[in-house]
VEXFIBA-143403 format. One line per field, with one value per residue (C-alpha): chain; x, y, z; residue number from 1. Coordinates in steps of 0.1 Angstrom, whole numbers. Example, Ala and Ser with C-alpha at 12.3 -4.5 7.8 and 13.67 -1.06 7.14 Angstrom:
// VEXFIBA-143403
ch	c(A|A)
px	c(123|137)
py	c(-45|-11)
pz	c(78|71)
i	c(1|2)
//
This chain:
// VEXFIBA-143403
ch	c(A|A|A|A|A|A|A|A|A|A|A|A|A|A|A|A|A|A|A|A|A|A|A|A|A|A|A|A|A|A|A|A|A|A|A|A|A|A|A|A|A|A|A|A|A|A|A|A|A|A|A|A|A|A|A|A|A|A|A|A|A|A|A|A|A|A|A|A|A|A|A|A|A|A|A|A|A|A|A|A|A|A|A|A|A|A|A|A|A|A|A|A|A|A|A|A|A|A|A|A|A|A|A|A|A|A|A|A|A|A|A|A|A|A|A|A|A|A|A|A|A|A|A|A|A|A|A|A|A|A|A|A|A|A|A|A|A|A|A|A|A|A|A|A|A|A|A|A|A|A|A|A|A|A|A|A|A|A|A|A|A|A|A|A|A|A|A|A|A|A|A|A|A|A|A|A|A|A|A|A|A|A|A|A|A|A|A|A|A|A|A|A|A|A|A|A|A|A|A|A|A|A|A|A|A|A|A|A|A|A|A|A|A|A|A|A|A|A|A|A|A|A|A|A|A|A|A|A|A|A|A|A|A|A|A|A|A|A|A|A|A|A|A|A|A|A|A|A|A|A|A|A|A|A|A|A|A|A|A|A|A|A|A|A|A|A|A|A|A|A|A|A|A|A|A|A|A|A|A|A|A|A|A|A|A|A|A|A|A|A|A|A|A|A|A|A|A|A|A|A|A|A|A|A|A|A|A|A|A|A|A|A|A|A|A|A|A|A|A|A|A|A|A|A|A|A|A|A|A|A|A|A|A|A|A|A|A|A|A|A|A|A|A|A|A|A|A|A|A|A|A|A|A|A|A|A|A|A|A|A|A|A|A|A|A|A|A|A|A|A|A|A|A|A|A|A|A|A|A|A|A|A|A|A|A|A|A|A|A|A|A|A|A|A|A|A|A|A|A|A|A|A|A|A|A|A|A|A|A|A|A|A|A|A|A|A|A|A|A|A|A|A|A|A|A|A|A|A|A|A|A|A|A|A|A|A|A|A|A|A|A|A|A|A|A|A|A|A|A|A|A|A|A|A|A|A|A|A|A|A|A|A|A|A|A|A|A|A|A|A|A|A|A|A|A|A|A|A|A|A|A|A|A|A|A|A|A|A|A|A|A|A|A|A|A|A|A|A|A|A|A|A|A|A|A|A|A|A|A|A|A|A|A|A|A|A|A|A|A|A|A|A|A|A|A|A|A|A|A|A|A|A|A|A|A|A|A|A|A|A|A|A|A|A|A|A|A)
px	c(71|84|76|78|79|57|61|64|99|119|93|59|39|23|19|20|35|28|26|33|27|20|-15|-21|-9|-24|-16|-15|-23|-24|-19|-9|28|25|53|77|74|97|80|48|59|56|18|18|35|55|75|47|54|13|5|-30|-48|-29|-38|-65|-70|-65|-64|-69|-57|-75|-87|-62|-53|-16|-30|-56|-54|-44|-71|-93|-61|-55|-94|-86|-56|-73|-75|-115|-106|-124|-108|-111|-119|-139|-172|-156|-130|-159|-176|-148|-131|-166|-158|-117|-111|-143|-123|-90|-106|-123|-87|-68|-93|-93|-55|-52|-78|-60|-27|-42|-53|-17|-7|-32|-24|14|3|7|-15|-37|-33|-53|-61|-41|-80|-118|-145|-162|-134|-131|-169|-166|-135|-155|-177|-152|-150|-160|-166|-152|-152|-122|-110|-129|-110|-114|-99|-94|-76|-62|-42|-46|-58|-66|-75|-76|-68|-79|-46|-63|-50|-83|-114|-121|-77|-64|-32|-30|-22|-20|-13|4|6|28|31|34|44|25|42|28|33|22|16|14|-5|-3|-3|-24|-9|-23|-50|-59|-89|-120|-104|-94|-60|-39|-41|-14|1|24|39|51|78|80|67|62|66|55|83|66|83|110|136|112|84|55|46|14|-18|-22|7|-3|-38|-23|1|-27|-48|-13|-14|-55|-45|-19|-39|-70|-53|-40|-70|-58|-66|-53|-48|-44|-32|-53|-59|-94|-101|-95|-72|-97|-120|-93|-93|-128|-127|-99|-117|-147|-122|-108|-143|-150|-118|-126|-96|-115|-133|-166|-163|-136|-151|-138|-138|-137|-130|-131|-162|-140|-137|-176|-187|-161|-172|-207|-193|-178|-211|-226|-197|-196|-200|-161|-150|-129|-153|-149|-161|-189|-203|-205|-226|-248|-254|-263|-231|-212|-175|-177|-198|-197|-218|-192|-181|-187|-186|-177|-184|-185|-157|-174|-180|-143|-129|-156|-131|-103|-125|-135|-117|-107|-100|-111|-96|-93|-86|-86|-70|-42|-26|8|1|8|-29|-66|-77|-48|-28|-51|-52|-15|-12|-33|-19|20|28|9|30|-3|-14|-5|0|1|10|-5|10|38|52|71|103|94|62|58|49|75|98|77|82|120|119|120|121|102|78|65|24|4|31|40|70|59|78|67|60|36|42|48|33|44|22|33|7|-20|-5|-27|8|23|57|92|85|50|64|92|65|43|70|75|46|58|74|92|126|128|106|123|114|108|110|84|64|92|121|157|171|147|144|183|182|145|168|192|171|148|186|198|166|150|184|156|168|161|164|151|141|142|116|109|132|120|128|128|104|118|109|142|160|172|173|173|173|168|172|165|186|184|145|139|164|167|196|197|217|226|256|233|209|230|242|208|200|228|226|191|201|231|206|182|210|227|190|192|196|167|143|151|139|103|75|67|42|59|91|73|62|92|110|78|89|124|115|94|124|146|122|122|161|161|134|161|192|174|161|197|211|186|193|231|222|207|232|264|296|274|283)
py	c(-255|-234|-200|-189|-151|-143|-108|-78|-87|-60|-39|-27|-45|-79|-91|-125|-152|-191|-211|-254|-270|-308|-307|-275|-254|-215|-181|-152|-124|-126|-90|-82|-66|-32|-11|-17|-40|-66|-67|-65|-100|-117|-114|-145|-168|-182|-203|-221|-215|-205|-237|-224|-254|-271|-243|-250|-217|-178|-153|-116|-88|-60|-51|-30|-44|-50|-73|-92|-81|-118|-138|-143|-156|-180|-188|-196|-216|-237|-226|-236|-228|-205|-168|-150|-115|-92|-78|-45|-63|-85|-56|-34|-63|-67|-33|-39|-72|-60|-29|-43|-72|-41|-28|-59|-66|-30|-33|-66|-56|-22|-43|-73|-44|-37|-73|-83|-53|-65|-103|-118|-134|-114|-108|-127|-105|-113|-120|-113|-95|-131|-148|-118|-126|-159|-156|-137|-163|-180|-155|-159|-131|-133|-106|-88|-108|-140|-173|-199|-233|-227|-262|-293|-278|-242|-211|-179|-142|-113|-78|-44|-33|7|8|10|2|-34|-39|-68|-85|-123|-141|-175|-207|-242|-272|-297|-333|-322|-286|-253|-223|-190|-166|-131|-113|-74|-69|-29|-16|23|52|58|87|85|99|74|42|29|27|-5|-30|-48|-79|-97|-129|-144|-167|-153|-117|-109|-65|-42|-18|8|40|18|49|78|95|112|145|149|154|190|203|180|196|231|213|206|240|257|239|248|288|283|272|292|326|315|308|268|233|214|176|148|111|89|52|48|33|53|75|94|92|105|135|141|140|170|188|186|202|230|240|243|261|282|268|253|281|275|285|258|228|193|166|127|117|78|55|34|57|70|32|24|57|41|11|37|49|17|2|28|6|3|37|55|67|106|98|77|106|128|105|99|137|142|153|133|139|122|154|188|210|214|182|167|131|121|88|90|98|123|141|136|152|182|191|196|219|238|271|280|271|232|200|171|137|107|76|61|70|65|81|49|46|58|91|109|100|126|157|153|158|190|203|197|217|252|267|280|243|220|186|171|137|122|83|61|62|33|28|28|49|81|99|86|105|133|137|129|164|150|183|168|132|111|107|90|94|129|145|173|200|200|239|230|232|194|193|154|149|125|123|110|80|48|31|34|57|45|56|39|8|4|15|-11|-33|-27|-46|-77|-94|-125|-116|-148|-134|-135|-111|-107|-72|-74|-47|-21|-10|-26|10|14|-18|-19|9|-2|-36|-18|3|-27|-50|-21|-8|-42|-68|-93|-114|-97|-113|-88|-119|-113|-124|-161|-170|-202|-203|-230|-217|-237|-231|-217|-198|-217|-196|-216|-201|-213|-181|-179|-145|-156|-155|-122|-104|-117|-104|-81|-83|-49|-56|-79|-51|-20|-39|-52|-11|-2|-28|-15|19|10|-6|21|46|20|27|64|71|47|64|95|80|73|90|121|102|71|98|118|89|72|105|105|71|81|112|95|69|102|114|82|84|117|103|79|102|128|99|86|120|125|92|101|133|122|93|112|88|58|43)
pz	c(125|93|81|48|40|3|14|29|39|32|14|25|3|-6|30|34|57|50|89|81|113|129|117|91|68|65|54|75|49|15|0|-34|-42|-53|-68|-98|-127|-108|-77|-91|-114|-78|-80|-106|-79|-109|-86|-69|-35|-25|-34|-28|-28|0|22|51|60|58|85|74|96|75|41|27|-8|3|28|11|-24|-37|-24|-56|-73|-44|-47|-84|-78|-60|-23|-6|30|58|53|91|90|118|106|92|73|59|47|32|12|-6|-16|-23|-40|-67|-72|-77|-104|-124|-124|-132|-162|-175|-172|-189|-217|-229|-229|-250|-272|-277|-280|-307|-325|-328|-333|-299|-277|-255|-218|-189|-157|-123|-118|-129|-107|-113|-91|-65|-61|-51|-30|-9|-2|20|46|77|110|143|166|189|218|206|210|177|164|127|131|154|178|170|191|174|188|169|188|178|156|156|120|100|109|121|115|140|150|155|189|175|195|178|196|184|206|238|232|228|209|212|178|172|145|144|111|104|142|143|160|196|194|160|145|143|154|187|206|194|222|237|245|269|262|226|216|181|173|135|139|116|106|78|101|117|115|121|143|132|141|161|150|156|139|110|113|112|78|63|69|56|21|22|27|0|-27|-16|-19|-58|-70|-71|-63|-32|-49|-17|-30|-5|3|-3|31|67|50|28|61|89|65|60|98|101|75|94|123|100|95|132|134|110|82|58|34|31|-4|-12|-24|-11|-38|-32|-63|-60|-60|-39|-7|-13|-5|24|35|38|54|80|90|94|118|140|168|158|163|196|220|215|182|196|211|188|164|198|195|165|147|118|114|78|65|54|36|7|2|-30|-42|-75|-88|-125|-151|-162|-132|-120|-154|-148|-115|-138|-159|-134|-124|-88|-54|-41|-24|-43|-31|-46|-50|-52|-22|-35|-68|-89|-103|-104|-108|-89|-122|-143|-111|-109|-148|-144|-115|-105|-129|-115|-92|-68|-67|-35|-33|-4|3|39|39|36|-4|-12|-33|-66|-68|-82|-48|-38|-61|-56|-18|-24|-45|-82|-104|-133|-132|-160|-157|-180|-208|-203|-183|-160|-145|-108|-101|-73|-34|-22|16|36|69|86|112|93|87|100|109|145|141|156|189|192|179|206|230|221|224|252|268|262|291|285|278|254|226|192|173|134|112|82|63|62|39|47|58|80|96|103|123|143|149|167|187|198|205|229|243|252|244|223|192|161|127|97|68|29|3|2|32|52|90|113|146|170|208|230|202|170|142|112|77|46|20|-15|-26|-59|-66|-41|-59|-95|-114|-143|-168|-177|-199|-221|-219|-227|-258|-270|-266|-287|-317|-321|-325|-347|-374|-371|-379|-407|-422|-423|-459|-467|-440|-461|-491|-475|-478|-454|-432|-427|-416|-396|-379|-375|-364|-336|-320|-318|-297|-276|-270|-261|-238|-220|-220|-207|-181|-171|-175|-157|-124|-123|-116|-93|-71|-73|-54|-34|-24|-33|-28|-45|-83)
i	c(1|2|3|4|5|6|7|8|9|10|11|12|13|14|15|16|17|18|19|20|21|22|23|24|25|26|27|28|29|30|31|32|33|34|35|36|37|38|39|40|41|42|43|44|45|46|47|48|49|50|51|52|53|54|55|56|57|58|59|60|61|62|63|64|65|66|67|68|69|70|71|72|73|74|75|76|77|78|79|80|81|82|83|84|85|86|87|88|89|90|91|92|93|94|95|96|97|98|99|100|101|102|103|104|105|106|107|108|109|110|111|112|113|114|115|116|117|118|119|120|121|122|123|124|125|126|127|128|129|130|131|132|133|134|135|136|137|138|139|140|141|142|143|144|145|146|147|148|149|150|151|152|153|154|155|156|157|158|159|160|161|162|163|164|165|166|167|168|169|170|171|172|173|174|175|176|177|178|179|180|181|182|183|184|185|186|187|188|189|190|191|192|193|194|195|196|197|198|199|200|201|202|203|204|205|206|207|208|209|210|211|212|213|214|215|216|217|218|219|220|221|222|223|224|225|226|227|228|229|230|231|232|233|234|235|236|237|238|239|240|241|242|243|244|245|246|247|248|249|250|251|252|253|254|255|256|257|258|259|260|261|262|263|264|265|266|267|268|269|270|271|272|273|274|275|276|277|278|279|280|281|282|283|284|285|286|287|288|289|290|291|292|293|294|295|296|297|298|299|300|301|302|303|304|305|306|307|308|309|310|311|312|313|314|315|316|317|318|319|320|321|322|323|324|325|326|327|328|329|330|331|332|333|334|335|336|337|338|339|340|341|342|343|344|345|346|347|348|349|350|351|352|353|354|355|356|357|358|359|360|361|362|363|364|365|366|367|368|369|370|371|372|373|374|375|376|377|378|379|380|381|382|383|384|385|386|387|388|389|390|391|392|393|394|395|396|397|398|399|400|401|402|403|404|405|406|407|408|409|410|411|412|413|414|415|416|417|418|419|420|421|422|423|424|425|426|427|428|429|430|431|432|433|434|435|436|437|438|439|440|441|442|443|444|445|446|447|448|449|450|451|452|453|454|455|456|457|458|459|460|461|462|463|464|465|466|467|468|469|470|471|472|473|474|475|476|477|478|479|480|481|482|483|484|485|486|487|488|489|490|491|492|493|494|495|496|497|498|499|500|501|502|503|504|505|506|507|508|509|510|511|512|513|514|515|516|517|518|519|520|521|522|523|524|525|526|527|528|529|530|531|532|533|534|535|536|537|538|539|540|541|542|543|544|545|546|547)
//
């Protein structure tokens, strides 16, 4: 049996692990890579190694667009097999997978504008709200604990994860001959004790284990003190007369803190003059899709819907679903919460309150997830002094708040203790969904604590599962990590310039207008320099001793 690893190996995005077996081959996941330029390019699958249409099957762990994100390309391409989902997930990637199309098409549209406008060919979307559409036609409920053949000689069960609401992790049995092979797959495993969604539950036995690693070097704080976080940045802002702006994922995320603000108000920490703002269509509908599932949620929160009270409202929360209406928040003066999407601050509407807030020094922004290398909250959470939004370079004057424990993934600590249910000393286990800093030190931890094989694989590595403890790689360092040329780069850079300054005197000669706007796209080139000048100083503080 061979696993290949399309990603999250190494990073925290694009999940997606390819299974060939005696009698199938299926995906586990199929999220979309989210981040920089490069790793977004992986999205295209420009070497062929989906092979979509040679699939027979897709099992889904949860709807969050780094998990699933890439199905209507695969749908496309040429995949027509069962996708496996619980109800939940069902539901809330009917939601996601139209979203991201809109996005991809609006994206590929003002680009083709750009294109056409400089004589090249116009862009095509990753893929078309058409083709998310029909992908979700080919998926299919099953519910917790419920034991299915998606194929000849294969056993499925999903678990409750307690990541987001209907999230699962995979036992998954493959016979092959005579021999049966157990492999588990973690998906995104919750935090115990979490707002709204159960406890994670646990397993025993597994010959492979495929672990999440998102906070493989660090703990989270507890929910309290992130509570009492949260109601600090509130007083903050409140008392200058500005807005509270909250990057969130659309779905769980944007709930869990309509939740705690429904606390604050009981506690008396949320004003009940301060508007809250959700300022994404997005969470508005999952929102809905929360209410109707709550058959899903942790008992305490059971009860309280039984008796009448719903966590998901307040009296001065607002929803925004037009443009319009989210530009009117901007216009508005004084005090209110804003959250919106994306939670890592890399596109939606978050873009446009960041641009009118980071900047104020009463403002707060407050970031409530993981932020992945590459992103802009990411830079903002590792203390970034200016950050380039929507074409403009802000100074950032506003208080940064990180609260770790609202994240929806299980901290270092919870991982190793839900490790530590498993009893067969034999298990090997895989490190996925993490960055390779982190994981290093989680493979330590996990070698010492519980003296189990660990192996940490790259993008597009294919291992050999064999039964007893082979480890056979095949690796592909060139393709996960393509080289850049920067020599070829730097010298491309400076040729330009050389002509443009050989040209001087004849620029002079020009007419005013065509100057001026020359002049105009040479200091938006310096202003991207100093962009990079000023990132690069940055990264060398904060890894002194590094060239």
């Amino acid at each position: 049996m061979k696993i290949t690893f399309l990603g999250a190996a190494r990073t925290v995005t694009g999940s997606c692990y390819v299974l060939e077996c005696e009698h199938a081959r299926f995906a586990i996941d199929c999220g979309m890579h989210q981040g920089n330029r490069v790793i977004e390019a992986r999205n295209w699958d420009e070497n062929g190694m989906y092979r979509p249409e040679s699939l027979d099957f897709i099992l889904m762990t949860h709807a969050h667009i780094d998990h699933s994100g890439l199905l209507p390309r695969l749908v496309a391409k040429g995949f027509k097999g069962p996708v496996y989902t619980t109800a939940p997930t069902k539901d809330l990637l009917g939601i996601m997978l139209e979203d991201s199309a809109r996005i991809q098409e609006t994206e590929a549209q003002w680009r083709s504008t750009k294109k056409l406008r400089a004589g090249d060919p116009p862009v095509e979307p990753l893929y078309t709200v058409e083709q998310a559409q029909n992908a979700l036609k080919q998926l299919t409920v099953k519910e917790y604990n419920e034991v299915f053949e998606p194929g000849p000689g294969i056993r499925v069960i999903f678990n409750d994860a307690g990541h987001i609401l209907g999230s699962a992790f995979i036992e998954l049995w493959v016979t092959e001959g005579e021999e049966e092979t157990k492999l588990v797959f973690s998906g995104d495993l919750g935090r115990p004790n979490q707002l709204l969604v159960r406890n994670p539950q646990t397993v025993e036995t597994a010959d492979f284990l495929f672990l999440e690693s998102t906070y493989g070097s660090r703990n989270h704080k507890n929910e309290s003190q992130s509570r009492q976080e949260l109601a600090e940045a509130i007083a903050y802002s409140y008392e200058r007369g500005e807005k509270v702006i909250i990057p969130a994922f659309a779905v769980e995320r944007t709930q869990e803190l309509l939740y705690t603000f429904f606390l604050l108000r009981q506690e008396g920490k949320l004003p009940e003059d301060m508007p809250v703002f959700v300022d994404s269509p997005l969470a508005i509908k999952a929102t809905e899709i929360f209410r109707r599932h709550w058959d899903y949620y942790d008992h305490d929160t059971k009860e309280l819907v039984k008796n009448g009270e719903n966590p998901l409202e307040l009296p001065n929360l607002r929803y925004t679903l037009t443009a319009e209406e989210s530009r009117s928040i901007n216009a508005t003066q004084g005090p209110a919460v804003v959250i919106a999407g994306s939670g890592m601050a890399n596109a939606g509407r978050i873009k446009h309150h960041l641009r009118h807030n980071i900047w104020k020094p009463g403002a707060s922004i407050v970031f409530v997830g993981f932020q992945a290398e590459g992103t802009p909250g990411r830079r903002i959470v590792d203390g970034a002094q200016t950050i380039r939004i929507l074409g403009e370079e802000l100074s950032v004057k506003a208080k940064v708040f990180t609260i770790g424990g609202f994240s929806g993934h299980a901290g270092q600590t919870q991982i190793l203790d839900w490790l530590s249910h498993f009893r067969n000393p034999e298990v090997q286990v895989y490190l996925v969904h993490g960055e390779h800093s982190g994981q290093k030190v989680l493979a330590e931890l996990i070698r010492e604590k519980f003296k189990l094989a660990v192996h940490i694989p790259d993008y597009l590595d294919e291992c050999l599962l064999e039964k007893g403890g082979r480890f056979e790689l095949t690796a592909r360092p060139s393709l996960a990590a393509p080289r850049i040329d920067w020599e070829y780069l730097l010298e491309e850079t400076s040729d330009k310039l050389a002509q443009v300054q050989e040209r001087v005197e004849f620029i002079q000669r020009m007419g005013l207008s065509n100057q001026v706007e020359i002049r105009g796209n040479l200091l938006d080139i310096n202003s991207r320099f100093t962009s990079i000048l000023s990132e690069l100083m940055f990264e060398q503080k904060q890894k002194p001793g590094k060239e």
